[in-house]
KEROPA-884624 format. One record per residue (C-alpha): residue in three letters; y, z, x. Coordinates in steps of 0.001 Angstrom, whole numbers, padded with zeros to 6 digits, always signed. Example, Ala and Ser with C-alpha at 12.3 -4.5 7.8 and 13.67 -1.06 7.14 Angstrom:
REM residues 2
Ala-004500+007800+012300
Ser-001060+007140+013670
***
This chain:
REM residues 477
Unk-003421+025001-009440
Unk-006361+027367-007726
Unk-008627+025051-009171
Unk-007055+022187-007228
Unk-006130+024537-004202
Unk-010322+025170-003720
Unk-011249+022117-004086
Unk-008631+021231-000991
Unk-010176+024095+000964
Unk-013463+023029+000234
Unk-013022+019348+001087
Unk-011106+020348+004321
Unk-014073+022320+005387
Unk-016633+019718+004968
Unk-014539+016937+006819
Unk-014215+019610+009648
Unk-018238+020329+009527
Unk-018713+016530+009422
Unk-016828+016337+013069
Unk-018288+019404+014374
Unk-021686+017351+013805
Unk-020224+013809+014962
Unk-018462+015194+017918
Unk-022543+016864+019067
Unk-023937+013629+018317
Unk-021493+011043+020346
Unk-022382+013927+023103
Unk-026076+013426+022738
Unk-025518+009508+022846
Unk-023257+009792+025734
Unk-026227+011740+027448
Unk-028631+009119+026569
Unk-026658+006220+028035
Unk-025674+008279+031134
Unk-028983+009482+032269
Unk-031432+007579+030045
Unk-030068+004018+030403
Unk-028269+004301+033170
Unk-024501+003047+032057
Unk-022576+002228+032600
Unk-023495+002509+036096
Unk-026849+003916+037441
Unk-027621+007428+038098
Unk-028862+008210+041662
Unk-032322+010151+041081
Unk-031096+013050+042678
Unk-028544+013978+040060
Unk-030621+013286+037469
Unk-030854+016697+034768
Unk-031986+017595+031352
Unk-029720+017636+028453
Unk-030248+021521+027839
Unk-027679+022414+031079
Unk-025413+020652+028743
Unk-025530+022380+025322
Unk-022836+024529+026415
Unk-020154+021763+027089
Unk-021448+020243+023685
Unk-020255+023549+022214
Unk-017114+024056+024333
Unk-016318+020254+023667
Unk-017036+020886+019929
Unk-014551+023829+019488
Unk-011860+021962+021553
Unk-011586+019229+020015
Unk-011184+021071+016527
Unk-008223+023363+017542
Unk-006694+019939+019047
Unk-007531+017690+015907
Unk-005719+020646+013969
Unk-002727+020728+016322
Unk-002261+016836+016237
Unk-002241+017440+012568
Unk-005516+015538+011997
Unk-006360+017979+009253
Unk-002794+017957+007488
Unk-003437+017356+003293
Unk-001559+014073+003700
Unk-001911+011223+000563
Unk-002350+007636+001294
Unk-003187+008490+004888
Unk-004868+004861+006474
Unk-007193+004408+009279
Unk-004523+003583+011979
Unk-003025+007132+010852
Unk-006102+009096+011911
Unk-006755+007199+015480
Unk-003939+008357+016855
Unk-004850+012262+016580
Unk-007969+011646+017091
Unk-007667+009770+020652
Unk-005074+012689+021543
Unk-007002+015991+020781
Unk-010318+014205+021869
Unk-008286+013396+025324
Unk-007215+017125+025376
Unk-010719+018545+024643
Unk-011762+016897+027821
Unk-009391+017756+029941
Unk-009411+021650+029027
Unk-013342+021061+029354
Unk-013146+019738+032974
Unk-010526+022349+033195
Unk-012958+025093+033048
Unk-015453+023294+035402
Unk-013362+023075+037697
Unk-013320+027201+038340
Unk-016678+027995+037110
Unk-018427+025026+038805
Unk-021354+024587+037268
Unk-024913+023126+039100
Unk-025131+020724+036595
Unk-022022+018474+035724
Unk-020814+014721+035203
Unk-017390+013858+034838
Unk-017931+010141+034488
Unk-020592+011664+031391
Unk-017618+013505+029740
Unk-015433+010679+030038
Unk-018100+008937+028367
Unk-018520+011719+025803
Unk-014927+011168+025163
Unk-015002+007437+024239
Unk-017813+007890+022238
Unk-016694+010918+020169
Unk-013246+008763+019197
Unk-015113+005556+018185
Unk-017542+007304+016473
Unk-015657+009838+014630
Unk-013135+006720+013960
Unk-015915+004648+012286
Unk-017007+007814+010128
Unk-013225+007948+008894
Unk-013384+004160+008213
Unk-016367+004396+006397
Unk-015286+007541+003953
Unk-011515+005667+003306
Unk-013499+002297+002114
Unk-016107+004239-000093
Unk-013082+006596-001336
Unk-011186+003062-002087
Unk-014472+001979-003970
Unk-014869+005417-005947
Unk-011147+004649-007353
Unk-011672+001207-008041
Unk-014017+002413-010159
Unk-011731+005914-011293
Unk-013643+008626-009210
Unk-011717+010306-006963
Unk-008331+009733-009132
Unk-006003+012352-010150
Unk-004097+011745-013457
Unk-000538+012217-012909
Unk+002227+013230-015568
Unk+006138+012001-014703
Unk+008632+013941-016694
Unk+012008+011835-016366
Unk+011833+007918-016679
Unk+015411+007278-014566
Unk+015529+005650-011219
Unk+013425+008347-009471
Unk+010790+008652-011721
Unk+010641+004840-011554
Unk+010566+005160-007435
Unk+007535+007308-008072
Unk+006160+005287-010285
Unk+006322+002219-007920
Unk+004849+004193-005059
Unk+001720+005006-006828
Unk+001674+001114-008016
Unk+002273-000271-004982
Unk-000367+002285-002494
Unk-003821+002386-004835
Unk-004786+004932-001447
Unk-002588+007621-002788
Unk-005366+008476-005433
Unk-003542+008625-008477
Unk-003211+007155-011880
Unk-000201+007745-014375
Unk-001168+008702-017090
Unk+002435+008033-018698
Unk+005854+009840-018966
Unk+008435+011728-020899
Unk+011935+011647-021220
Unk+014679+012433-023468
Unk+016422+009326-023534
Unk+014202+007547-026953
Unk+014442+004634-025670
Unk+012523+005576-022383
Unk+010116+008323-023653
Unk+008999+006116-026626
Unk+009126+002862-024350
Unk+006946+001907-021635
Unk+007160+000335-017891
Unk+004643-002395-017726
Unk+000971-000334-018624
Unk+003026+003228-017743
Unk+003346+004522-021242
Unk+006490+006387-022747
Unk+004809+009869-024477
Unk+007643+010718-026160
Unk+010690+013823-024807
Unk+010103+016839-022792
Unk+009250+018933-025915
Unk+005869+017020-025969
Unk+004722+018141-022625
Unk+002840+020970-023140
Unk+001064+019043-025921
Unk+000058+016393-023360
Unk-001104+019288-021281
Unk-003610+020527-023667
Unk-005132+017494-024866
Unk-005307+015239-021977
Unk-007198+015390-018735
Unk-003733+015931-016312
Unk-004106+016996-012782
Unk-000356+016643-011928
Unk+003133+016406-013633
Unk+005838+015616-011080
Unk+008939+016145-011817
Unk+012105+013523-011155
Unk+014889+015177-013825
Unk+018376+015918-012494
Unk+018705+019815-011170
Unk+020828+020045-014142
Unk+017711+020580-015882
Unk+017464+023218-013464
Unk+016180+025674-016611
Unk+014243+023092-017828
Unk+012481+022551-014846
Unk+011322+026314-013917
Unk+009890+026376-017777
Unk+007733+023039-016928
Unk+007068+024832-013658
Unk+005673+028033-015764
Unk+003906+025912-018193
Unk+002467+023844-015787
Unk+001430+027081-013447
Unk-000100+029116-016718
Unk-002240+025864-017345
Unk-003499+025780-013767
Unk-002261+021827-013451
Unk-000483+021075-010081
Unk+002916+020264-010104
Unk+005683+018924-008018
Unk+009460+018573-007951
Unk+011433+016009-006427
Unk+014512+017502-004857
Unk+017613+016783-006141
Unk+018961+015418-003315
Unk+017027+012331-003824
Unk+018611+011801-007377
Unk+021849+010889-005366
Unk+021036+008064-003123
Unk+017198+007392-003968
Unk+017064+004051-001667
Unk+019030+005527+001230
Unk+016846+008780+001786
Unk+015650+009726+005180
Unk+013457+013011+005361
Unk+011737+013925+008898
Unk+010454+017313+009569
Unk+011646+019786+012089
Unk+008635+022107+013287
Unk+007492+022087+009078
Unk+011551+022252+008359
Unk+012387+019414+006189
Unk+015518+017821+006987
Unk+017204+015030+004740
Unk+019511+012804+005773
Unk+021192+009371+004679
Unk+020190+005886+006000
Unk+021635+002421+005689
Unk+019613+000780+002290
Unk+019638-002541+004287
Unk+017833-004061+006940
Unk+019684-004437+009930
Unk+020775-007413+011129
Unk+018003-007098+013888
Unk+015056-006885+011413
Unk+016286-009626+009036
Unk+016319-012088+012475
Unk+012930-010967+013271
Unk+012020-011457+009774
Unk+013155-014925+010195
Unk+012060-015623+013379
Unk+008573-014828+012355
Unk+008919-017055+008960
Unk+010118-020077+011257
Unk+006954-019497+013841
Unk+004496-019858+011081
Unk+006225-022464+009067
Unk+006387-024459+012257
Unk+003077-024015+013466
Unk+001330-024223+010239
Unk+003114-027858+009364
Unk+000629-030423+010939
Unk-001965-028974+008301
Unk+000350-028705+005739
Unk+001453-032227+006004
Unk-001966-033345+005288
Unk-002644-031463+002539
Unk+000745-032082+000763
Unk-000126-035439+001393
Unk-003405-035204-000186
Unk-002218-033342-003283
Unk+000650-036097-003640
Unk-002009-038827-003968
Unk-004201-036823-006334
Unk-000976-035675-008515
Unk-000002-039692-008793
Unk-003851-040714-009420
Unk-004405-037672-012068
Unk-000580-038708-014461
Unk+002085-040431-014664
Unk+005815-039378-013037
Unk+006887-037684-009952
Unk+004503-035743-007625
Unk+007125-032945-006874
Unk+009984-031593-009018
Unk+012850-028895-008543
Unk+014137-026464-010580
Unk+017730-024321-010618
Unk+016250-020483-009837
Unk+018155-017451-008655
Unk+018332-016056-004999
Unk+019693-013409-003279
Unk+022695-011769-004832
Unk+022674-014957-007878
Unk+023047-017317-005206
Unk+021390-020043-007250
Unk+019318-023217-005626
Unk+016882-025936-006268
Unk+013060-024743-005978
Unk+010966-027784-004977
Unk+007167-027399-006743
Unk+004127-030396-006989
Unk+004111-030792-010919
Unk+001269-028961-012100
Unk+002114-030313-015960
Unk+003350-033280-017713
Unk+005989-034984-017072
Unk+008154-033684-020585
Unk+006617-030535-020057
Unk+010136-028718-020460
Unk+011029-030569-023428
Unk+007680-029315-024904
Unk+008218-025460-023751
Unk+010715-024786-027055
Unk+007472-025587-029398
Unk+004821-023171-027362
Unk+007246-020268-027377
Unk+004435-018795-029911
Unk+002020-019023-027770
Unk+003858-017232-024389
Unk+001090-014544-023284
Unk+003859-012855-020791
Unk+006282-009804-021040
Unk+009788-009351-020071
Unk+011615-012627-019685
Unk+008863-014755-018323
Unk+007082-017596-020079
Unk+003517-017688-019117
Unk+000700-019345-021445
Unk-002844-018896-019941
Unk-004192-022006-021219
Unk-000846-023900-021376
Unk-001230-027275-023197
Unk+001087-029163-020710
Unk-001491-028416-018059
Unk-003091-031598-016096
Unk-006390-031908-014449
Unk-004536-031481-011134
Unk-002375-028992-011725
Unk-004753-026572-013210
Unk-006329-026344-009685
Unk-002671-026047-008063
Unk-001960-023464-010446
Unk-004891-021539-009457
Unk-005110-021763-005641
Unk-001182-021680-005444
Unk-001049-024932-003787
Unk+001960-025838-006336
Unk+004108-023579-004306
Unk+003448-025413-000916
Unk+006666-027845-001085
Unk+008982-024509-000994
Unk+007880-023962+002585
Unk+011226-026251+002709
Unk+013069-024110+000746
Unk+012061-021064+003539
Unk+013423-023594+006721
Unk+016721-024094+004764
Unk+016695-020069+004292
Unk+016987-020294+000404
Unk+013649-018317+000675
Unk+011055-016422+002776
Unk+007397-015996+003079
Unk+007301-012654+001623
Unk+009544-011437-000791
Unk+010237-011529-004559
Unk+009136-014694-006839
Unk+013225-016440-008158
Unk+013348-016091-011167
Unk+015445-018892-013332
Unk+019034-018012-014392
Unk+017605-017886-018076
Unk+015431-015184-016942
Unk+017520-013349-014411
Unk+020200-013364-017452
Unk+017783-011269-019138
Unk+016595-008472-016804
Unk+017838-004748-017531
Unk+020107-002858-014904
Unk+017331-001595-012970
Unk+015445-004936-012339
Unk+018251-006544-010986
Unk+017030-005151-007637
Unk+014663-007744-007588
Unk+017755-010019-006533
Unk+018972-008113-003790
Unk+016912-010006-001139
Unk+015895-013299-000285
Unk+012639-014584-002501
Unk+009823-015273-001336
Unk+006486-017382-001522
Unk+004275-014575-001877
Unk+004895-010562-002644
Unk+003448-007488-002899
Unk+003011-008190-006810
Unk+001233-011006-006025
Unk-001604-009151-003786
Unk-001565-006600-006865
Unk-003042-008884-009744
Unk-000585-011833-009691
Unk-000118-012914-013388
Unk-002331-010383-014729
Unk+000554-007503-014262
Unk+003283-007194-016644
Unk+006901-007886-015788
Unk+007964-004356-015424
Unk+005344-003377-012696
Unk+005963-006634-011188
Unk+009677-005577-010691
Unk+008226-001912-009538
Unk+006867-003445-006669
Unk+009764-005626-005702
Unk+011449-002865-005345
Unk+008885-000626-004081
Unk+009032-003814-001369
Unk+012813-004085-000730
Unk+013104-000134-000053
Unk+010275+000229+002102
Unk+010467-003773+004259
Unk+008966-003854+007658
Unk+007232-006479+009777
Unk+003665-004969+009176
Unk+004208-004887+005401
Unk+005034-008704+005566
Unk+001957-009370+008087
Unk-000558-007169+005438
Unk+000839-009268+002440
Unk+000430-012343+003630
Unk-003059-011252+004888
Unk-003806-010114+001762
Unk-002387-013109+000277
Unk-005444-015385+001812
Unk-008647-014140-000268
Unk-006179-014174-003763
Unk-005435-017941-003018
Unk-009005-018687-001977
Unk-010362-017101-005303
Unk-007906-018345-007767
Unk-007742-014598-009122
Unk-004728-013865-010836
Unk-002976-016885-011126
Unk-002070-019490-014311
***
C-alpha cells in the first residue's frame, strides 16, 4: 500500500510540473501573438515591450493557477476521470488565476501591462493544457489496450455487489483495471466463473492468491457480517503491501438504488428511485422517434436494396419474425431480413454440437444455414434494420438490451433476469464491447451495468460507438 501510495505522489507531482511548464508556454505564445503578430488586433507601436517585464506575471500566473486547479479539485486521485471532467476545472481556476493576477495590477500598476494579453494568456493556457490532458488519456487508453498501465484487481464476494463491481470495471476500460478473478464461499460461485472473471475458489485461498499472483487490489463486497472476516483480509492485505478497499455495507441493501454525494469530503448516502422517471423515459423516446423519423428516407432505400438482393441470393421470404421477450416478459414478434435458409430452424436441433456460445444462446461462427447475403447482413448488422419498426410501435428502443427468445429467457439465473427489466434495444453497451466475441455472463454485466446507470449521453456515446463496429463487421456472426 506505500508502494502504491508513492507511486500516486509521484505521478501527481509530475502532472503538476507538466502544467507549471504548459501554463509558461501558452504565456510565451500568448506574448508572441500579442506583440509579435499582432492578434488578434494590432498593437499601437507605442505600447510595444519585451517579454522580460513579463516573467513575473508568468510566475504569478503559474502559481495561481495551481492553488486554483487544486481547489477545483483538478488534482483529486479520481478513476475513470474523461476529458469533459478535466475542462471544467481547468476553465474555472485558469479564469480565477487571471482575475487575482489583474487583481494585483490593479494596486501595484505596473509600466508594463496588457489586459487584452492576459485574457489571451488565459484562452491559451485552457486549450492548451486541455489538449495535453487529451493527449495523455488516449495514450493511457492505448498503454491498457495493450495491459500497461492496468492494475490487477482481486473481488472477494461473488453476490450482487461484487457483480456491480465487476460490471463497472467491464463496462469503463478508463478505470484501469483488470480482474484478475474472485472468491467466495458459496462453491458454486468461488469455483464458477462470470463470463472470463474466474471463480479462485473460498476466502481461505486468498492469501495464497496474494503470494503467487501479481495483485494490486482486492476489494471487498462481503456482507458486514463478515465484519471479522473482513478486518483479517484488511491485515493480510495491509502486511502484503496490496491496496485494498471495502464497499460499505450500506450498499449490500439496495445496490441499484444508492445515491452517495459528498458534503465538504463527508460522504453522505442516501436512497434513489431504481427507475427512470417518467420524464427521462419520454425523452428517451422522443429522441428514438427523431432519429427513426429522420433517418427513414435512407433506410427505405437500403431495405429496399437488401430485399432485392435477399430474393436474388435464395429462395423464401426476404424478412421473417420471431416470438422474443421484452420488458417485464412482455413477449412480441421481432421482424429480421433472413440472413439463412429458409428451414433454417428446422435444421438448428442437428447443429446443437456445433453452438460456439455460452449461457443460453445459440451462436455458430460459421453456421451452415448461412447464405451469401446474409453473411454480409450478419456482419454489418444490416439484418437488424426491419426492427426500426419494432422501436415506432415501442416494443423496442435504439439502445438497450438485445430480446432474448422465451427459450432463452426461460433459462437465465436470478441475477440475469435484470436484463428484462427495460425495453430492448437495437444496439447496447455489450455490443460496443466486442459484440459476439463476449460471453453471455459479461454480456448480462453490462445490461445491467446499462439499466442502473441510463442517461441520454450514455445512449448518444453507444450509438456513436455503434457506427465504426457496424462499418468493420468486428464482432458480429
Amino acid at each position: 500500500m506505500t508502494r502504491h501510495i508513492t507511486h500516486e505522489r509521484l505521478k501527481l507531482a509530475g502532472i503538476i510540473a507538466l502544467d507549471a511548464v504548459l501554463i509558461n508556454i501558452a504565456f510565451v505564445i500568448s506574448y508572441i501573438f500579442r506583440y509579435r503578430w499582432n492578434l488578434p488586433y494590432p498593437v499601437d507601436a507605442r505600447y510595444d515591450a519585451p517579454f522580460y517585464p513579463y516573467i513575473p506575471f508568468s510566475i504569478m500566473l503559474t502559481a495561481f493557477c495551481l492553488v486554483t486547479y487544486r481547489l477545483n479539485g483538478l488534482y483529486d486521485n479520481r478513476r475513470g476521470r474523461r476529458w469533459l471532467d478535466e475542462i471544467y476545472p481547468l476553465f474555472s481556476g485558469t479564469t480565477a488565476g487571471i482575475l487575482i493576477v489583474m487583481a494585483i495590477t490593479f494596486f501595484v500598476q505596473p509600466l508594463v501591462y496588457s489586459r487584452g494579453m492576459l485574457t489571451l494568456a488565459g484562452f491559451t493556457i485552457v486549450g492548451l493544457l486541455s489538449l495535453a490532458r487529451l493527449i495523455s488519456l488516449e495514450i493511457a487508453a492505448s498503454l491498457r489496450r495493450h495491459g500497461i498501465g492496468v492494475e490487477q484487481v482481486l473481488i472477494v464476494g461473488a453476490g450482487e455487489v461484487g457483480r456491480a463491481v465487476m460490471r463497472s470495471i467491464l463496462a469503463d476500460p478508463a478505470l484501469g483495471y483488470k480482474v484478475l478473478g474472485y472468491v467466495d464461499d458459496d462453491p458454486h460461485k468461488g469455483d464458477g466463473s462470470l463470463g472470463r472473471f474466474k471463480g479462485l475458489g473460498g476466502l481461505d485461498k486468498l492469501q495464497d492468491i496474494i503470494a503467487s499472483e501479481q495483485v494490486d487490489e482486492v476489494i471487498i463486497t462481503l456482507p458486514w457480517m463478515y465484519h471479522r472476516k473482513i478486518i483479517q483480509i484488511i491485515d493480510e492485505c495491509e502486511r502484503k503491501d496490496v491496496q485494498v478497499r471495502v464497499v460499505p455495507d450500506m450498499f449490500q441493501q439496495r445496490m441499484r438504488s444508492v445515491d452517495l454525494i459528498t458534503l465538504s469530503g463527508i460522504p453522505l448516502i442516501g436512497v434513489k428511485s431504481g427507475h427512470m422517471s417518467s420524464s427521462a423515459l419520454l425523452a428517451k423516446r422522443v429522441v428514438e422517434l427523431t432519429i427513426c423519423i429522420v433517418s427513414s428516407p435512407i433506410l427505405a432505400i437500403i431495405c429496399a436494396l437488401v430485399i432485392l438482393a435477399i430474393k436474388l441470393d435464395s429462395p423464401g421470404p426476404a424478412i421473417f419474425k420471431q416470438r422474443r421477450v421484452g420488458k417485464d416478459g412482455y413477449e412480441f414478434d421481432i421482424y429480421k431480413f433472413r440472413s439463412m435458409v429458409n428451414n433454417a430452424d428446422e435444421l438448428k436441433s442437428k447443429l446443437k454440437e456445433l453452438n460456439e456460445a455460452d449461457g443460453p444462446l445459440f451462436k455458430i461462427k460459421d453456421d451452415p444455414r448461412m447464405t451469401r447475403v446474409g453473411r454480409f447482413l450478419r456482419r454489418t448488422s444490416i439484418d437488424e434494420l426491419p426492427q426500426v419498426i419494432n422501436v415506432l410501435r415501442g416494443e423496442m428502443s435504439i439502445v438497450g438490451p438485445r430480446p432474448g427468445t422465451p427459450e432463452e429467457v426461460a433459462q437465465y439465473e436470478p441475477w440475469q433476469k435484470t436484463r428484462i427489466s427495460t425495453k430492448p434495444g437495437l444496439t447496447g453497451l455489450w455490443q460496443v464491447s466486442g459484440r459476439s466475441d463476449i460471453p453471455f455472463d459479461e454480456m448480462c454485466l453490462l445490461d445491467i451495468y446499462y439499466i442502473e446507470n441510463w442517461s441520454l449521453g450514455l445512449d448518444i456515446r453507444i450509438m456513436l460507438q455503434t457506427i465504426p463496429y457496424i462499418l468493420l463487421g468486428k464482432g458480429a456472426y
